[in-house]
Structure formats: C-alpha cells, structure tokens
Kinemage of the C-alpha trace (Angstrom):
@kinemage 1
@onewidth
@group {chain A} dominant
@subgroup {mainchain}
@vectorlist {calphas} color= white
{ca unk a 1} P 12.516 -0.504 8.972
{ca unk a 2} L 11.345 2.289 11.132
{ca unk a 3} L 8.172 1.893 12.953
{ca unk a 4} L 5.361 3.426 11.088
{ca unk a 5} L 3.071 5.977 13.014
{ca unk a 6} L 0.826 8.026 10.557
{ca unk a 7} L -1.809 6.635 8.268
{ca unk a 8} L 0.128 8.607 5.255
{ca unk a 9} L 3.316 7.642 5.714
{ca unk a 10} L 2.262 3.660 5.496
{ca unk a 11} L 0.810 4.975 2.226
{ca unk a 12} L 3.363 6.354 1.000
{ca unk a 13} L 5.710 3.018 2.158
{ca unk a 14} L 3.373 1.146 0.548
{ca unk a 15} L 3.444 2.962 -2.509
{ca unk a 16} L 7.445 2.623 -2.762
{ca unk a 17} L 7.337 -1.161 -2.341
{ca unk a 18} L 4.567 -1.545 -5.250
{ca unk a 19} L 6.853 0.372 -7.559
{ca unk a 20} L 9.882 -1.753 -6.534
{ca unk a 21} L 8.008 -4.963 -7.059
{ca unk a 22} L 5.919 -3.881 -10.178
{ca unk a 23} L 9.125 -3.002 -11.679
{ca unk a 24} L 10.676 -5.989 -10.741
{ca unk a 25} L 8.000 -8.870 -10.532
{ca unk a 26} L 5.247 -6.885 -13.164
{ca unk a 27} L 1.410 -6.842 -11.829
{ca unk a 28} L 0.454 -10.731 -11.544
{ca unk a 29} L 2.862 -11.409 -8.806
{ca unk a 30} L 1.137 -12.424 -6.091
{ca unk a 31} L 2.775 -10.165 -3.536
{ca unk a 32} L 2.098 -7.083 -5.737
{ca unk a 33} L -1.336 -8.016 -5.794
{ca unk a 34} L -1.135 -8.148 -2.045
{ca unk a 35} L 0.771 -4.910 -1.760
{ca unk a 36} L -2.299 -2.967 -3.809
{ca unk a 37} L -4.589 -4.745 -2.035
{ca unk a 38} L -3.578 -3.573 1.425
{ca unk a 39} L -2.682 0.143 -0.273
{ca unk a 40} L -6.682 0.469 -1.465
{ca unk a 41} L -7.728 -0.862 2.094
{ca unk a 42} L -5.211 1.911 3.757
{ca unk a 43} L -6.458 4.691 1.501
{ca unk a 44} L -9.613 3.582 1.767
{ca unk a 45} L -9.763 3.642 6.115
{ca unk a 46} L -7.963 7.560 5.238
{ca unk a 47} L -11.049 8.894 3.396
{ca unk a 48} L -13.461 10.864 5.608
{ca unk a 49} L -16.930 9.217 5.813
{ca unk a 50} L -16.015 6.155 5.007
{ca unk a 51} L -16.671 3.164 7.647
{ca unk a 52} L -13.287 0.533 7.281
C-alpha cells in the first residue's frame, strides 16, 4: 500500500475499501462499521470551519 499524503486521497481509499467490504461482508460487519466511521471523521476534519 502506498503511503497516503493528501486528506482526499485517504478518502477516496477509504471509500474503495467500504465498497469492497459492503459488498462482501453487507453493513453490520463490524469492520465496515469501522471503515464509515473513520470515512465521516476524515470528511468531517476536510470541511472548512469545522474544528476535528
């Protein structure tokens, strides 16, 4: 895995693994949950006036 630099490319990484995993595993696996958990905390630290 390359190292991951800019705010929007972890999104979009992010974003790839929760479509593998809700394909594969559906929305009550516990590491999807995990995955959109840390996706609405990284989109959330990217939107101006917003205090992470």
């Amino acid at each position: 895995m390359y190292p991951i630099t800019h705010p929007d490319q972890r999104v979009e990484r992010l974003e790839q693994l929760l479509e593998t995993f809700l394909r594969r595993y559906g929305p009550d696996h516990p590491t999807t949950r995990r995955i959109t958990d840390q996706l609405n905390r990284v989109r959330g630290a990217n939107q101006p006036g917003r205090v992470a």
